[in-house]
N, C-alpha and C positions, 0 to 999 in steps of 0.2 A: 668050791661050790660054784654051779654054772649057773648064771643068771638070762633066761631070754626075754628078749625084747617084752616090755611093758607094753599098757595102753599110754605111758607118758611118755613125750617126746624127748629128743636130746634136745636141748637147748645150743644158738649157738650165736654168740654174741659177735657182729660185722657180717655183712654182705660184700667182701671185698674177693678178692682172688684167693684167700687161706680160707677164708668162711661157705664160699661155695663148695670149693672142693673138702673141704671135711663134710657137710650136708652131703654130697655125690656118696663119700665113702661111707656114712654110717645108714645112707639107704641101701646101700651094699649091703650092709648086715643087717639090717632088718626092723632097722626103725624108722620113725616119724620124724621131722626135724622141724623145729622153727628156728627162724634166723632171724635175730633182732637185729635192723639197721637205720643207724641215727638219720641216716640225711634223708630226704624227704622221698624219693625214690630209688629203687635199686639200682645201679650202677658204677661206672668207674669214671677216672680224670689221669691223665697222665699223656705219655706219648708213648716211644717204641721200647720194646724191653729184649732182651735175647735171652732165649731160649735153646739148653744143653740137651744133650742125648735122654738126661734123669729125668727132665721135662718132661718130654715123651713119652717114656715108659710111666709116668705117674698119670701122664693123660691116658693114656692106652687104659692102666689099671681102674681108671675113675668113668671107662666107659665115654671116652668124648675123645677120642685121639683123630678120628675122621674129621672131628667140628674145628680139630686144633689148624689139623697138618692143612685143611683147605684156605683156611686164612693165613699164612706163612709164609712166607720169604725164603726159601733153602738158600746157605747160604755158600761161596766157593771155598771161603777160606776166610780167618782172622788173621787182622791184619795189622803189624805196628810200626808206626814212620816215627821221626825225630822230627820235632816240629820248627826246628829251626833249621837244619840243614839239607830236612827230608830223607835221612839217610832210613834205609830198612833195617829196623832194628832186628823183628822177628814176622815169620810170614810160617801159621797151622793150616795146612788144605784141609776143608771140611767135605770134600767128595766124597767117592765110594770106599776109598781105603779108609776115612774115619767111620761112613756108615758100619762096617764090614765088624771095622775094633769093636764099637761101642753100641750097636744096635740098633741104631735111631741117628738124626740128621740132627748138624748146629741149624738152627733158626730162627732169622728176627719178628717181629710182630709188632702190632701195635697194642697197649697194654687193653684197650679198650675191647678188643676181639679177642683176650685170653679171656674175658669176664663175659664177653656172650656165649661163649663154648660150652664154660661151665654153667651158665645160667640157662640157655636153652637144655642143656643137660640136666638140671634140677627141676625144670619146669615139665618136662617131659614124664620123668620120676608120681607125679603127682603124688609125692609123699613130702613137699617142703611147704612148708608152711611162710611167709613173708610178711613181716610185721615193721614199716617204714616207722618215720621219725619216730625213732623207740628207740632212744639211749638209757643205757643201763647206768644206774646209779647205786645200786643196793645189790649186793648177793648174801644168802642164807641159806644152811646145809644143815640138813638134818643124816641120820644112817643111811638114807636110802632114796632120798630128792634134793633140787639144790632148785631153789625160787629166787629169782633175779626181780625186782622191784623197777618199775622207769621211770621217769621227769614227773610222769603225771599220776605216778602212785597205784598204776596196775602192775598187776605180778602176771609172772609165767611160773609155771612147774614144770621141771624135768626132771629126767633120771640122771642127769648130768649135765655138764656145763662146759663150751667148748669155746675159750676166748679167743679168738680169732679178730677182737677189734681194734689191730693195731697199733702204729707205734706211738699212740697216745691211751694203749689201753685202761682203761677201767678196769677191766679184770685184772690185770696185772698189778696195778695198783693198788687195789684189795688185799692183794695177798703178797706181792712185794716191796712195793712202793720206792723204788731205787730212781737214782735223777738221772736224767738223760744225759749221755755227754756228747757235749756238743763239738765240733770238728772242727770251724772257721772253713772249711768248708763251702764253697756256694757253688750250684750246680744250675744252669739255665739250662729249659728243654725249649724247643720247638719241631714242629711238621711242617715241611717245604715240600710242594707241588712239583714236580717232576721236571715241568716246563722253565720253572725257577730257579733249576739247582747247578750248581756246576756241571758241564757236561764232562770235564777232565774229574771227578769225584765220582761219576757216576757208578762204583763199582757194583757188584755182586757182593759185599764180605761186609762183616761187621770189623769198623777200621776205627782204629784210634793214632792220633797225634799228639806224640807226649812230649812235654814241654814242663822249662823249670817253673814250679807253684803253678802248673796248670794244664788241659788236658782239651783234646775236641775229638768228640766221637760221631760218626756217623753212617749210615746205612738204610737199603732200601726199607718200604713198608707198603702193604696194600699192592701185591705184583710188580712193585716197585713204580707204581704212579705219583709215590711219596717219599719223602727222605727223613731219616729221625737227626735231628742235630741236637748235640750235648756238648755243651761247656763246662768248664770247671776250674775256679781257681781259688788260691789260699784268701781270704778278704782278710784286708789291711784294718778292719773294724770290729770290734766285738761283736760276734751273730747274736741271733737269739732262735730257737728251733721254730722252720715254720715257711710256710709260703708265701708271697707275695708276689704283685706284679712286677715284673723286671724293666731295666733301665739298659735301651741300647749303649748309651754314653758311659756308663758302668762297666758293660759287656766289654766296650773297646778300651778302657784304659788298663785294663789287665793283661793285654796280648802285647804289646808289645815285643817288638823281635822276632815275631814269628814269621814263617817264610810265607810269601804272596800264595802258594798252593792251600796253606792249610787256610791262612785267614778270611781267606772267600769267605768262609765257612758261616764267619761272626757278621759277616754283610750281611747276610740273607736275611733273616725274620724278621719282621715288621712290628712283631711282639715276642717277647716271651716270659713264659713261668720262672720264678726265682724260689727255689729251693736251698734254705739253710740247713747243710745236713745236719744230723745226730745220730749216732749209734747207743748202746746199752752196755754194760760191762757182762760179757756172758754169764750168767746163774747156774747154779747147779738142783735146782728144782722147780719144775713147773707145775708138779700135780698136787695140790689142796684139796684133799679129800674127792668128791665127785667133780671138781674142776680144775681142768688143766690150761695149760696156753699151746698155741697155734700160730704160727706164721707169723709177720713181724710183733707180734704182742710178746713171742716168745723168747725172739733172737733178732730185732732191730739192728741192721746193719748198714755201711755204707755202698756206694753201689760197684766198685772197683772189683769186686769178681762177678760181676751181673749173674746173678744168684738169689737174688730176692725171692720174685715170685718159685722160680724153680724151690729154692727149699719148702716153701710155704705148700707147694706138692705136694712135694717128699711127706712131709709132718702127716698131710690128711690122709693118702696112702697106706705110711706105717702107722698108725693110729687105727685104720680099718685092719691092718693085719694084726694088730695087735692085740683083736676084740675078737677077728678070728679066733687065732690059737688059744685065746682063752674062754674060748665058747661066751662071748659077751658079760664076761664078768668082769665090772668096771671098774673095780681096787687093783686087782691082777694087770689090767689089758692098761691103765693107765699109768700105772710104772713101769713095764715093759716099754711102752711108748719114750716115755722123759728119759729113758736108760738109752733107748736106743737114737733117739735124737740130738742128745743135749753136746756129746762130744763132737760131731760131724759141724751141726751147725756155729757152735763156738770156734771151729776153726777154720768156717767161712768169716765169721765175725773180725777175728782175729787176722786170718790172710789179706780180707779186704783190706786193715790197716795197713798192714806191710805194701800191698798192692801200690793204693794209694802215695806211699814214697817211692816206691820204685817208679811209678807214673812221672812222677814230679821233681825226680832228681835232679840236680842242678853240680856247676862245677865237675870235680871229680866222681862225680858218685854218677855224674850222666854220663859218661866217658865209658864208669864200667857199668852198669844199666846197657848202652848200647854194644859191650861187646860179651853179655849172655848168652844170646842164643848166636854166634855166628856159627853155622855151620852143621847149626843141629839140625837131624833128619826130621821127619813126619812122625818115624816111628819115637826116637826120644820124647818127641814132645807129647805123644801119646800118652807114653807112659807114664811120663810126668804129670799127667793128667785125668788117671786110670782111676784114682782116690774120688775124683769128683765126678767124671761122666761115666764111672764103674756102676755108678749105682743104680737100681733094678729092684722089683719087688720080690725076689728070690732071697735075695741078700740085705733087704730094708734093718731087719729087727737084730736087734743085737744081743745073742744070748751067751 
């Protein structure tokens, strides 16, 4: 049975990078959206994020790939040094012969301009509805609506419910309630002024320096008038999930050993963010009758395949293809979706871990870490990489 769009909205819980872009795709199909978001106005926090080929194709499909590509960094190539000897471990040209394979350009960005794109994109729409400091505390489903309850004891009604808020979801919660596990982990971000930055770092490419129990990444942002810097390493402390202000003196007793090139790197910021990671243990079901989950609410991962936002795409994407092929019948088009996502994103979830030691090998396992890729062409590593920047909305659903 085909259901078309109601006079009720979908409902969709976070205004982050998964919750706009679901609102974009299900004004696609032909509804109304409101988007519940706890913090007191709509926006984002973070710093530079990188963005694959899938990126694109899911911006292109969400009608905002003009708002993307114009804020973007194209990038020359990825890039991997040894941070202690500087040796080249692996070096991927992201040029014309990757545009050519994969249909679309690697590119960095600043996370705060992937959330205007999509937001001047919903706002444009005049079918989203924005409802700030509104955290969801209550959901309730009947056959044919799901009423979400907030802080202050007003409801919404939808025809569905699309949790998109994150990896401290509510929603998820509801209906999973699983602990987060935490990684020891600690990741510092900062933005460096162009004027600031190393001039021998200044490259074109999204770069990383891998090093034992720890990691530095870096590249341009904003036409390259900026630079993303990221550190990372194993903390010697029991974490606990969560952000706070970071500690230069922190920052620097963990580098040791690393060669005068990379460590420039930890001199620079004058501040920075301190992220305790956590990831989730991949699930095998997200949809609870008329509510499903979306982007990190669904598949919270670490950042070692910089993949976050990119799947959080994907999901809104196939989720609108999903409601397609089922002429918006939302039992059908919401299993289709969790069929078609659940195994792709579990083995972002899963690779990031592996990623993650391979990053951070030490002794012998860094020895053979750096001699992987010696010698590999463009095209191997293409291909090795086909599974993940293969992806396209032709090929999203999984039937």
């Amino acid at each position: 049975m085909s259901t078309a769009p109601t006079t009720l909205p979908v409902l969709v819980a976070g205004g982050g990078i998964g919750g706009l872009a679901a609102a974009l795709a299900l004004v696609r199909r032909g509804f109304r959206v409101q988007v519940l978001e706890q913090a007191p106005e709509i926006g984002e926090i973070g710093a530079g994020i990188q963005l694959g080929p899938n990126a694109f194709h899911a911006f292109d499909a969400l009608g905002v790939g003009d708002k993307a590509r114009s804020r973007a960094v194209f990038t020359d190539c990825m890039v991997m040094h040894d941070a202690i000897d500087e040796t080249l471990v692996g070096r991927i040209p992201t040029g014309e012969a990757f545009r050519q394979r994969f249909g679309n350009p690697y590119a960095v960005i600043h996370r705060v301009d992937v959330h205007l794109s999509l937001l001047e994109g919903a706002q444009e729409t005049g079918q989203v509805e924005f409802f700030t400091d509104t955290r969801v505390e209550h959901v309730e489903q009947d056959d044919d609506t799901v009423t979400v309850v907030d802080q202050r004891g007003r409801a919404y009604r939808g025809v569905a419910l699309i949790g998109a808020d994150g990896v401290r979801s509510v929603v998820r919660a509801t209906y999973v309630n699983d602990p987060p596990r935490v990684t020891g982990h600690v990741v510092y971000r900062s933005v460096i002024d162009k004027k600031d930055f190393p001039a021998d770092l200044q490259w074109n490419a999204a770069s990383i320096w891998v090093g034992p129990n720890c990691h530095l990444v870096h590249y341009p942002l904003r036409g390259g008038e900026q630079y993303n810097v990221v550190v990372t390493f194993h903390s010697r402390k029991t974490e606990e999930w969560g952000v706070t202000e970071g500690s230069p003196e922190e920052v620097q007793s963990y580098f040791q050993g690393i060669c005068p090139k990379a460590r420039q790197l930890i001199d620079l910021p004058k501040s920075w963010k301190r992220w305790a990671t956590a990831d989730r243990e991949p699930i095998g079901r997200w949809t609870y009758g008329r509510a499903t989950l979306l982007g990190d609410a669904a598949h919270p991962t670490t950042q070692y395949m910089a993949q976050g936002a990119c799947m959080a795409l994907e999901d809104a994407v196939t989720l609108g293809e999903a409601l397609r092929v089922h002429d918006n019948d939302w039992t059908q088009a919401l299993d289709l979706y969790q069929r078609s996502r659940i195994p792709r994103t579990a083995r972002i979830v899963l690779s990031g871990r592996e990623m993650g030691r391979i990053y951070h090998a030490k002794g012998v396992e860094r020895l053979v870490r750096n001699d992987l890729w010696k010698g590999r062409t463009p095209e191997r590593f293409y291909d090795a990489l086909e599974w993940l920047y293969g992806w396209k909305v032709s090929n999203c659903l999984r039937t």
